[in-house]
C-alpha positions in Angstrom: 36.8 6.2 128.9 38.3 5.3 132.2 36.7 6.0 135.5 37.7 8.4 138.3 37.7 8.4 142.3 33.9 9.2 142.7 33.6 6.3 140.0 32.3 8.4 137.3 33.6 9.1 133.8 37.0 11.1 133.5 36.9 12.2 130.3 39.9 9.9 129.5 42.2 11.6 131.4 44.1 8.5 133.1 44.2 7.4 129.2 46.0 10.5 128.7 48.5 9.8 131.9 48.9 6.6 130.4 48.6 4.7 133.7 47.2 1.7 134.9 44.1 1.4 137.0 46.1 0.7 140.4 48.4 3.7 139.3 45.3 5.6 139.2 43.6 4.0 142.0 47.2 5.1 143.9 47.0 8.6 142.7 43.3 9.4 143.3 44.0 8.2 146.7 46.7 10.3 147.4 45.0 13.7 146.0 42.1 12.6 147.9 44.3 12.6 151.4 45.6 16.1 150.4 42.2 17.1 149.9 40.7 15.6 153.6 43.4 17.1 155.0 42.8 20.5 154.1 38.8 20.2 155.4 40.2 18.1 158.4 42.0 21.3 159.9 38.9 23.3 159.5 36.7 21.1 161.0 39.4 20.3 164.5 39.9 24.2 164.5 36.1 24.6 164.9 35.6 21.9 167.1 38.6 23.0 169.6 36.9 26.4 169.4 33.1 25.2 170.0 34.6 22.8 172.8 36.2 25.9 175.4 33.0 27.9 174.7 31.2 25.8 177.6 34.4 27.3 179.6 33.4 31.4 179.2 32.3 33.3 181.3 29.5 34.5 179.1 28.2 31.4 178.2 26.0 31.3 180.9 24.1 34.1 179.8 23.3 32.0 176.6 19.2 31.5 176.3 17.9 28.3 176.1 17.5 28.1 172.6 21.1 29.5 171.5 22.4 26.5 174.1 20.3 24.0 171.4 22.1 25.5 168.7 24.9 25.8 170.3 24.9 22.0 171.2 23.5 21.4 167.7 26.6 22.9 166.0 29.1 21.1 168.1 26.9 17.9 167.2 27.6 18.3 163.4 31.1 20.0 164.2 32.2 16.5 165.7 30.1 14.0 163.3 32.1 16.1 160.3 35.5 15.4 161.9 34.2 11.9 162.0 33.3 11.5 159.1 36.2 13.2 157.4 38.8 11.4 159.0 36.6 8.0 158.0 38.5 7.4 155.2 41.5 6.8 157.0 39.5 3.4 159.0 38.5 2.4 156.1 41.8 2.4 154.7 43.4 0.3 157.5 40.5 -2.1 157.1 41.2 -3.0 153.8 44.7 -2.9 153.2 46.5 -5.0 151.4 43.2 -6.1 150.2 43.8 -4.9 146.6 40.4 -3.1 147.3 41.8 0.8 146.5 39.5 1.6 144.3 37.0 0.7 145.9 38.4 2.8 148.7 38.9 5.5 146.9 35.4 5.3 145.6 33.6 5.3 148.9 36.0 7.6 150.1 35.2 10.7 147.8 31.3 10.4 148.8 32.3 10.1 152.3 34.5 13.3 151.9 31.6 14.9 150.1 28.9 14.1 153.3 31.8 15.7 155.1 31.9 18.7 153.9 28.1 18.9 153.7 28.4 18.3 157.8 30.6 21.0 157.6 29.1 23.4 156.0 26.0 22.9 157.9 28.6 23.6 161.3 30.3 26.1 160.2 27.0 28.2 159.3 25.5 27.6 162.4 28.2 28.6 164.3 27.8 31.8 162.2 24.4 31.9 163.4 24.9 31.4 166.9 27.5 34.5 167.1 25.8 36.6 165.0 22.3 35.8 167.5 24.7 36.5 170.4 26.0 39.5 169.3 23.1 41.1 167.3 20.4 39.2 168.1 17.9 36.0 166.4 16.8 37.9 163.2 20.7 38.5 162.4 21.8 34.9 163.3 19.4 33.5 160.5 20.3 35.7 158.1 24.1 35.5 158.8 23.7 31.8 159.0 21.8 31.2 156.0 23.8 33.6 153.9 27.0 31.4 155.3 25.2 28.0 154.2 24.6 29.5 150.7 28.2 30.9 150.5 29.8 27.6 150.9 27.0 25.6 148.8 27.9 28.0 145.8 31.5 27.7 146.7 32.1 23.9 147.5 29.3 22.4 145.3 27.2 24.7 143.0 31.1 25.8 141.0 32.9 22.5 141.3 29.9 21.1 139.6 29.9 24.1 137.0 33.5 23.4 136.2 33.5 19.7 136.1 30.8 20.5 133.4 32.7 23.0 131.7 35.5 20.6 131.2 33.0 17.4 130.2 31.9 20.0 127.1 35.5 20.9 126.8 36.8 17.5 126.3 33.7 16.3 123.4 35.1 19.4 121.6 
């Protein structure tokens, strides 16, 4: 069994490429990249957006406690474009290092505490429309219901099918 990005068993599957580790390290990498860039033009879309709010003329209006979340949301907005574009640093810290895999390694759970940052951003800025709009009781439930949305949908069914496929590979 060989290991993959996350270093956890892959089922055999770079066995079945028939590559070697740096090959693997290489591709891993590379699938990664795609992957952060996807979630990295999410997260600068919803920063840019969250940024010109301050510049409305409605903002004003905001109570005190929508201003919190408000700043909370562009908080997490800009430590997940931090943290998503990590990677990349610690790429240029260790090249040439013959360290990928170790790269690639940190780099999926970095991605991962990405995307949790995300998520958690991207439902409160549900929340914070939704308690503009419609009012508190409607921003909790349209942010919470956001939050569980993208838990099902980024980590509750990648989990279910990474199981799927460990019980489909003992077969």
């Amino acid at each position: 069994m060989t290991e993959d990005r996350a270093g956890e068993d892959d089922g055999g599957a770079a066995q079945a490429r028939n590559e070697t580790a740096a090959e693997r390290a290489d591709r891993n990498w590379s699938e990664l990249l795609q992957e952060l860039r996807v979630a990295q033009t999410g997260v600068q879309l919803l920063t840019a957006f969250l940024l010109s709010l301050p510049f409305q003329q409605r903002f004003a209006a905001l109570e005190h406690e929508q201003r919190w979340l408000y700043l909370a949301v562009v908080a997490l907005s800009v430590g997940a474009t931090g943290v998503l574009v990590m990677p990349v640093s610690i790429h240029r810290a260790v090249f040439r290092h013959r360290e990928k895999e170790a790269l690639v390694r940190v780099a999926s759970r970095v991605a991962q505490a990405g995307l949790a940052l995300l998520a958690l951003a991207v439902a409160g800025a549900i929340a914070l429309i939704f308690d503009v709009v419609e009012g508190r009781v409607a921003g909790v439930t349209a942010g919470t219901a956001t939050f569980t949305l993208l838990v099902i949908l980024w980590a509750i069914v990648p989990a279910a099918v990474r199981l799927r496929g460990r019980r489909d590979v003992g077969r």
